[in-house]
N, C-alpha and C positions, 0 to 999 in steps of 0.2 A: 504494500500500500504506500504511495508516494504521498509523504508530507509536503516536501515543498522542492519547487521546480522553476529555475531561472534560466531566464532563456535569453541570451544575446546581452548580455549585461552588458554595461558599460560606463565608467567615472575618469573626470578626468579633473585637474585642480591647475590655472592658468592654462599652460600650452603642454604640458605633463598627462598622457595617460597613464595613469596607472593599471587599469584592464579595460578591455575591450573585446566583447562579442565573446562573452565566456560564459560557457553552461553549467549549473550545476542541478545533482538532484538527489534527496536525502530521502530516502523511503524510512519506515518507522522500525523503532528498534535497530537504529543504525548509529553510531556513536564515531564522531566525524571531527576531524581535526586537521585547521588551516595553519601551514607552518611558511615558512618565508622568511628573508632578512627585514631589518629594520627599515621601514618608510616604504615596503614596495606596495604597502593599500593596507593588510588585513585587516587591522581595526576599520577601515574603511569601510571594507566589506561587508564585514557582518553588517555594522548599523548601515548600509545599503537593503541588505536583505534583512533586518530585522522592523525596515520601514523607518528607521530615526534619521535616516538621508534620504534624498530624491536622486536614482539611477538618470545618467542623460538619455541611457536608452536602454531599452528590453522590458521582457514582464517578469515578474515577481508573483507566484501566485502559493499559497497553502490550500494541503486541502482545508475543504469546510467542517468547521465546528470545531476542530482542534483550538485548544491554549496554549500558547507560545509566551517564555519568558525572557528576557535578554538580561543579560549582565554586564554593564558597562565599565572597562578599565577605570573611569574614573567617574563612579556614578555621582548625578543629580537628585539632592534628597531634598526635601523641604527645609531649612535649618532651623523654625519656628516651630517645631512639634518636636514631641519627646520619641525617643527610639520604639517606646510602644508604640505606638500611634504610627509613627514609618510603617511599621512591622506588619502591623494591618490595615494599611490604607488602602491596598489593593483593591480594585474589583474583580475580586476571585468569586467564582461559583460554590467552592467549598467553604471559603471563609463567611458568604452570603448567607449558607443552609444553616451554619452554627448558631451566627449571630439571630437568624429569625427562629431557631430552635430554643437558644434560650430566653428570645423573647418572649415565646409559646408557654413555655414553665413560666415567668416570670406573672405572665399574667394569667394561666390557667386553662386557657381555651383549648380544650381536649381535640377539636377538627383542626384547629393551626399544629398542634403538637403534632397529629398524629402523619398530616402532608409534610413535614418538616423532616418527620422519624423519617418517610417514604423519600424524600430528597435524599438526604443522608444515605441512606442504602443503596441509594443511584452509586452517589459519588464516590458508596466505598471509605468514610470519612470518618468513621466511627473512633478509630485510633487517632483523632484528631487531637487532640489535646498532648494526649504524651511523643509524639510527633515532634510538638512546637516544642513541649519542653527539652525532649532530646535537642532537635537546634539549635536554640539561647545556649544551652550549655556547652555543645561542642562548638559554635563559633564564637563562645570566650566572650556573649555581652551580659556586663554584669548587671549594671547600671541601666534598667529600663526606660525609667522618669530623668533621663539625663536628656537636654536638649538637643539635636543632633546638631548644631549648628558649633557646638562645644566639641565636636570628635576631632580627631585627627585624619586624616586620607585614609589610613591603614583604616579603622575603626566603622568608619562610612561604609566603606566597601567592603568589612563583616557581615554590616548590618543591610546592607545592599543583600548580600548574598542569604543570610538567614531570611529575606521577606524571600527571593523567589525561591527557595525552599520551601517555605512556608506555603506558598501559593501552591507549589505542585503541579506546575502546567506538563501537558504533554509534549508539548516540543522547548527543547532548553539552549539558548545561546549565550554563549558565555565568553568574556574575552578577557585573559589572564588570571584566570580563579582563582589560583593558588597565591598570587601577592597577597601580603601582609598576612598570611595566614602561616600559623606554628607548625612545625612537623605531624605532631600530632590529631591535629586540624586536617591537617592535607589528608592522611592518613584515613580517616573517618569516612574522610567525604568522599574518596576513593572508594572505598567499600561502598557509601552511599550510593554514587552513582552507577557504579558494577555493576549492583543488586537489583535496583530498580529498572523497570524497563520502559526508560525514555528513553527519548531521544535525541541526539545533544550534535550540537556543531559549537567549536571551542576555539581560542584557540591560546595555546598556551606555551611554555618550556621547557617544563619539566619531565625531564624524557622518559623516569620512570611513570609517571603521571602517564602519559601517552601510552607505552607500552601497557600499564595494566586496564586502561579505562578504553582508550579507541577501537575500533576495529576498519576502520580505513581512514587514509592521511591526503589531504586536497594540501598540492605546493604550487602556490604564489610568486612566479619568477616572470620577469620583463613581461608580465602583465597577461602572460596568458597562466592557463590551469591544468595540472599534471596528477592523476589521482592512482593512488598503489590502494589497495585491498590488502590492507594488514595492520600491524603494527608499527614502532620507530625502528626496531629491529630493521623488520623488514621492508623500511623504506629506504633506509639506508641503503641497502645492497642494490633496491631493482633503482634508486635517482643513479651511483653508480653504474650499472648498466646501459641506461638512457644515455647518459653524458659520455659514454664512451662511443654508444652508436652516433649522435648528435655529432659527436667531434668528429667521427672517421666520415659520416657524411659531409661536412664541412671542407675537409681534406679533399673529398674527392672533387666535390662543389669548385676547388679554388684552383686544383689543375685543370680541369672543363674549361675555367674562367680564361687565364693564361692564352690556351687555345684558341679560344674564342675572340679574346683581346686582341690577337695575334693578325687571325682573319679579318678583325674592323679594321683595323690600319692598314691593312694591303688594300683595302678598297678605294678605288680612286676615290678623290673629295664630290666630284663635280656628279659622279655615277645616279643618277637617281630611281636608279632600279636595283637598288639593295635589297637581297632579301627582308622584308620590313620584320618579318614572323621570326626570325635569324635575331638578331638589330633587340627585339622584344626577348628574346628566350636570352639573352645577354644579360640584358638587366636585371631580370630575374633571376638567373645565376650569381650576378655578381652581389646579389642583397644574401644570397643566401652563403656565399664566400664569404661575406664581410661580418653575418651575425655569430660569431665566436665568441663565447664571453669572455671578461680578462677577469679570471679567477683569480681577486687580490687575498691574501692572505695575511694574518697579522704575525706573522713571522718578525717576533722583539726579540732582542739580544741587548738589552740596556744597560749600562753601568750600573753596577752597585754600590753607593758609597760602602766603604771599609766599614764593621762591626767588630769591635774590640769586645775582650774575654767577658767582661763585664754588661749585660745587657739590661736588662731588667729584672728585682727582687722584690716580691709582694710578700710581707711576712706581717701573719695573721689580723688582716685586711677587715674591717666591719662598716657596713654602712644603710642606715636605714632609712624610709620616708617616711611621715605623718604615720609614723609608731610601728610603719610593716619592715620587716629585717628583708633585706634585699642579699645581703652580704656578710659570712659571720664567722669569724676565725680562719681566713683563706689564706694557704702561702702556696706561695712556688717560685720558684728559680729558673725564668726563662734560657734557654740553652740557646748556640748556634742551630739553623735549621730548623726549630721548630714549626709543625706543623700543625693546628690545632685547629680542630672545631669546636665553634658554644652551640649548645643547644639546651631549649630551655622553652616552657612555655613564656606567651606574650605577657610581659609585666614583671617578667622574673626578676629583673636587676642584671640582662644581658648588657644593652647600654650604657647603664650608670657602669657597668665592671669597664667597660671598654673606656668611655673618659676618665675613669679616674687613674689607670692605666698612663694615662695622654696626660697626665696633670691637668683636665680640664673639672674635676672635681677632687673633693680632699676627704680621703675616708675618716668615719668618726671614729675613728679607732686601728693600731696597727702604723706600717711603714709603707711606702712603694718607694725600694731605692734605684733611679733608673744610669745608666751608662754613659759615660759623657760621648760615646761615637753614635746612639742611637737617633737614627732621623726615621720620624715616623711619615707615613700614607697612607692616611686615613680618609676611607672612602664610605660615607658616611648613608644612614639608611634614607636621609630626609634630602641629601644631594646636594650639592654645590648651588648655588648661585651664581647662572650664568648670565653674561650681558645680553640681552634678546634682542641688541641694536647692533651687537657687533657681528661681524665675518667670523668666520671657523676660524681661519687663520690669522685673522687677529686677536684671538683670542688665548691660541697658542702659543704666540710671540712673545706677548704679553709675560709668558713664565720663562722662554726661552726660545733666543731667534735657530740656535743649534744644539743638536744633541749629541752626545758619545754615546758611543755603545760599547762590548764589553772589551771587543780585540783592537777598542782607541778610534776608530772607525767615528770621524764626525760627519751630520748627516743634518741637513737644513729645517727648520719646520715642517718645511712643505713635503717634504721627504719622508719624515715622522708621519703627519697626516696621512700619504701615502700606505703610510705602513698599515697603520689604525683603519683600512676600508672606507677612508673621505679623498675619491682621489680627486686631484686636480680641479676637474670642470665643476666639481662639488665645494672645494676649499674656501670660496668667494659667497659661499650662500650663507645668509644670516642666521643664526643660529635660532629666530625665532619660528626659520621655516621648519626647523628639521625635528620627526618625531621623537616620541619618548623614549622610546631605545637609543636612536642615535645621538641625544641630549646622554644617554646613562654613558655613553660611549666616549663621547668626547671628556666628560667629566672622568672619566676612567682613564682617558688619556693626561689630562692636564693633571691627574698625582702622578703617575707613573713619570712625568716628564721630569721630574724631580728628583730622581732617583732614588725614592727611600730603601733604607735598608729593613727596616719592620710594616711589614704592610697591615692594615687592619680593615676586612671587605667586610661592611653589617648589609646584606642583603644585597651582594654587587651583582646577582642574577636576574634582580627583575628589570621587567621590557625587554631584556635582552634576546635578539635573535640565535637560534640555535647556534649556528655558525660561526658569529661572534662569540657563542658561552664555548666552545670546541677548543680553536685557537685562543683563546684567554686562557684555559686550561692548561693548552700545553705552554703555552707563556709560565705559568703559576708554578709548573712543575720544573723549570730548569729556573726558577727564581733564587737565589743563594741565599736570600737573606730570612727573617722569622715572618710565619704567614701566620694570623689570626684571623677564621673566618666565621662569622654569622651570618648562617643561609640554611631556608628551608627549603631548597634544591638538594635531595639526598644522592642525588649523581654527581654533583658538583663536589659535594661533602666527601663522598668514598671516595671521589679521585683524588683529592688533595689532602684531606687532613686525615693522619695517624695516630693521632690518640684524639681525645673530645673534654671537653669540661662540661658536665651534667647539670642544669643548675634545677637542682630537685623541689625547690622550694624552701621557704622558712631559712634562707641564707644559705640553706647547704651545695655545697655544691664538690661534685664528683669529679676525679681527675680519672677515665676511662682509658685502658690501655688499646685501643681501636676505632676504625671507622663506623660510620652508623650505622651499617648493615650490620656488624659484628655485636654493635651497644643493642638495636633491636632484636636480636638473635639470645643477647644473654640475657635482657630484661625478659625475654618472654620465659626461656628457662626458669627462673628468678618466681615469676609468678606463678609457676609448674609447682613448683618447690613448696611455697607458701602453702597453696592449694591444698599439697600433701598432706606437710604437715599439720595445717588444720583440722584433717578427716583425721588425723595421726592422734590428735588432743581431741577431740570431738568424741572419737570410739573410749580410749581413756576416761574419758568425764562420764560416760555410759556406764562403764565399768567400774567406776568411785561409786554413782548413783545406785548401780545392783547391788553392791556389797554392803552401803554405807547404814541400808536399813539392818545387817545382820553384824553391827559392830558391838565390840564387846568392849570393857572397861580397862582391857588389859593395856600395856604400856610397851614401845618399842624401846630396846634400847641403843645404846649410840650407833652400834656398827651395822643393826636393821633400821636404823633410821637413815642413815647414809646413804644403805643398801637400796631401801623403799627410793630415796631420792635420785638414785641412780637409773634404777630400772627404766622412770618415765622417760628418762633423757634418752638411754640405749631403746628402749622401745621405739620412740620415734625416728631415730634414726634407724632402726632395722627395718619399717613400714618403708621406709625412704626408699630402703635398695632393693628392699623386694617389689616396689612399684617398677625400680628403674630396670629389674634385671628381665621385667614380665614384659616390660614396653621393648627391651632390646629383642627379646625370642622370639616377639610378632612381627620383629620390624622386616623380618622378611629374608634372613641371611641366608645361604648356601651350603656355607660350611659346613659339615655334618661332627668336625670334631668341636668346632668351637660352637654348635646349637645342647651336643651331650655337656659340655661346661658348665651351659647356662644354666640347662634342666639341673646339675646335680648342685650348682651356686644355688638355685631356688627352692629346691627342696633342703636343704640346709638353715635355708634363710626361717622357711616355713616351721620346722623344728625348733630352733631357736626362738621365735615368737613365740609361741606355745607354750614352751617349756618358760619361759622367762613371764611372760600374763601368770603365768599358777601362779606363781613366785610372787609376783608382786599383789594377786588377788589373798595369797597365803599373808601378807603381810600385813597388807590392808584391812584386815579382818581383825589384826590385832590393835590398829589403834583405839 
């Protein structure tokens, strides 16, 4: 069943097309994702086809009677009403049934309750309520009766995002979801959207994101549309493909050309009986010799100022706001090469740790002792302040007309710019033309041009185009100096940072020996664990309560008192490995000597329980 169906699209902004005469069609239960470099339309697009633009030409049509929600990069709220009131200001059909539902109880009239009950049942909406409260609570809004006008970008675009949640339309457009949102956040909603069977067109960067949630990828290049049937995996491999046939056709296009050039100049000037069709199939040729692209890459090799022995010393670090402990007894001793990721929910005290780090705040409590060769680059979550009247390249100048790189190699701004994917014919455009990505870009460029030796990214992955997050990576990974990154991009996080700081809450915070797939891997373990042992202490308190009716007045003495206090502890720990040894034997091995192992580790284990419960029920009996 085709939801929605454009036909011959077209946008263009001054003398700039960005697409032209490009079809798309999203049948339902199709989960759809527009990827692309920075400025080549996507945000355009969508709100093209979400109707919040006017196309110069083609139709746009949905089927009928579906609900469509869109989610804009940088939504438009009311900023006079409170986050509830956002939350439900929609004209939803479901939010509609609730509301004259509880109107119906409120005032009694048993034939309104009863068409209200029979609406509700249409819509399936019964679970309405603990819904919304699941939402509030996984997109982190605390504060209901807070005005929205009071949020910050990030917070907007939570609360953007929990109303069309909340709405629950059947077709869902969404353009950069995962900004400002926590790991844990992203995480939810991923399952969220998996599970449910919308249908979504996106478009985002997070390429595990993609991989778990899309199932085909629409790519956005010099303005027309190229669509793979899969995931990023697999888009990767088949653009790859494309681009190699693309190019060998090219190839062959431009020795045709040559040929063909060949034969126009042999023809007299004055001839006027030129093959015309000849003369035409030329031109043609020759556009298609000439559309190659110059695949820039940001290929940096930049100076690093020197970092001496001494780097940064945080020892036992505390810092709190309006009475909440952000930060509480923290030390560590920055090393060469450190590679570190924060992660933490929204509010944790990631920021405050990162300025006070910068000496841009002063802990109330504790040292930060920093290194006299340390120059930080610090690329901040809320973003630089750039002149919106000035050129790209004046802009750059502004910090440096040339730059070194690492093997001495000096290289002009414009050369730099080059490097960075703003080439040339681009350099001269005002910075207030160029998207949000290409604003994160350029800003990314002017610390880097600086050379610091400590870099510090709080969120250097949004807007950014794939492409750009690719090579920034490999930039990051021959980087010499110490990386400190906050980002809820967990591909960005596993390639770069080897150990993580936790920040658990209540100040605490955890220095993990691993990337985040490894911290997600042992946290879930972790909660396995707890699990256990709760059913572990659960069956124990069962067995306190069977015996404690048949207690008698007698008295333990020291060494069965001990004993008793022992057994709970080996008890639970013997639960532990008899769960762990029973989950290893399913787990499906081969082995036939190492399955007899297991079998005879678990019948061991199972004896040993046994034998040790009499024990401790033999004990219990005498307190």
């Amino acid at each position: 069943m085709n939801f929605l169906s454009a036909e011959n699209i077209s946008k263009s902004f001054t003398e700039k097309w960005l697409f032209k005469n490009i079809n798309i069609g999203i049948s339902e239960g199709q989960k759809v994702a527009l990827v692309g470099i920075n400025g080549c339309g996507k945000s355009t697009l969508l709100k093209v086809l979400a109707g919040k633009l006017p196309a110069d030409s083609g139709i746009i049509s949905f089927r009928k009677g579906i609900t469509i929600g869109f989610l804009d990069q940088n939504p438009d709220l009311n900023p006079e009403i409170s986050v509830y009131d956002s939350l439900f200001s929609a004209d939803s059909e479901t939010i509609k049934a609730v509301k004259t539902y509880e109107k119906a109880i409120e005032s009694g009239d048993g034939d309104a309750m009863q068409k209200a009950m029979e609406r509700i049942d249409e819509l399936n909406a019964w679970d309405y309520d603990s819904r919304v409260k699941e939402i509030i609570a996984k997109t982190g809004l605390e504060d209901l009766q807070q005005k929205v006008g009071t949020l910050s970008g990030g917070q907007k675009k939570r609360v953007a995002l929990a109303q069309l949640l909340i709405e629950d339309p059947q077709f869902i457009i969404m353009d950069e979801p995962t900004n400002h949102l926590d790991l844990e956040t992203i995480e939810w909603m991923e399952e969220y959207l998996t599970q449910k069977n919308k249908t979504l067109l996106l478009v985002t960067h997070d390429r595990y994101f993609l991989d778990a949630v899309v199932n085909q990828i629409i790519e956005l290049e010099d303005g027309n549309i190229f669509k793979y049937d899969g995931d990023y995996t697999y888009f990767l491999e088949k653009k790859a493909e494309r681009e190699q046939i693309r190019d060998a056709e090219i190839d062959k296009a431009r020795n045709l050309m040559r040929k063909e050039l060949d034969w126009i100049r042999r023809q007299p000037k004055a001839r006027g009986t030129k093959a015309k069709y000849r003369v035409d199939a030329f031109y043609e040729l020759k556009e298609k010799a000439e559309s190659r692209q110059i695949k820039q890459k940001l290929e940096l090799n930049l100076q690093t100022s020197r970092l001496g022995g001494k780097i940064i010393e945080a020892e036992k670090i505390s810092k709190s706001f309006n009475g909440k402990t952000l930060i509480k007894d923290f030390s560590y001793v920055f090393k060469k090469k450190d590679r570190i990721g924060i992660v933490g929910k929204n509010g944790a005290g990631k920021s405050t740790f990162l300025n006070m780090l910068q000496g841009l705040l002063t802990p109330d409590s504790g040292r930060i002792d920093k290194g006299q060769t340390v120059s930080f680059g610090y690329f901040s979550q809320m973003g630089m302040e750039l002149p919106e009247d000035q050129r790209i390249i004046e802009v750059v100048k502004e910090i440096a007309e040339v730059i070194e790189t690492s093997d001495g190699e000096k290289i002009s701004a414009s050369q730099f710019l080059n490097l960075f994917l703003f080439p040339p014919a681009v350099q001269y455009t005002y910075v207030s033309k160029l998207s949000g990505g290409e604003k994160k870009r350029l800003q990314m460029l002017c610390i880097l041009v600086k050379n610091p030796n400590f870099l510090i990214l709080d969120e250097p992955t949004n807007d950014l185009d794939l492409i750009t997050l690719q090579v920034l990576e490999d930039f990051l990974l021959k980087f010499g100096g110490c990386l400190l990154i906050v980002s809820h991009d967990r591909y960005f996080m596993d390639k770069l940072a080897d150990h993580l700081f936790i920040f658990e809450g209540e100040g605490k915070i955890k220095d993990f020996p691993g990337n985040y797939s490894q911290y997600r891997e042992w946290a879930m373990e972790q909660e396995e664990l707890e699990r256990i042992k709760l059913e572990a202490s659960t069956n124990l308190k069962s067995i306190k309560s069977d015996t404690s009716e048949n207690n008698t007045s007698k008295k333990l003495s020291f060494s069965e008192k001990k004993e008793f206090e022992d057994l709970e502890k080996i008890l639970e720990q013997l639960e532990i490995e008899k769960k762990q040894t029973t989950e290893e034997l399913n787990s499906g091995i081969s082995d036939h000597q190492q399955i007899a192992l297991l079998a005879k580790k678990l019948k061991e284990l199972s004896n040993e329980i046994e034998s040790k419960t009499e024990r401790w029920i033999e004990l219990s009996e005498k307190i």
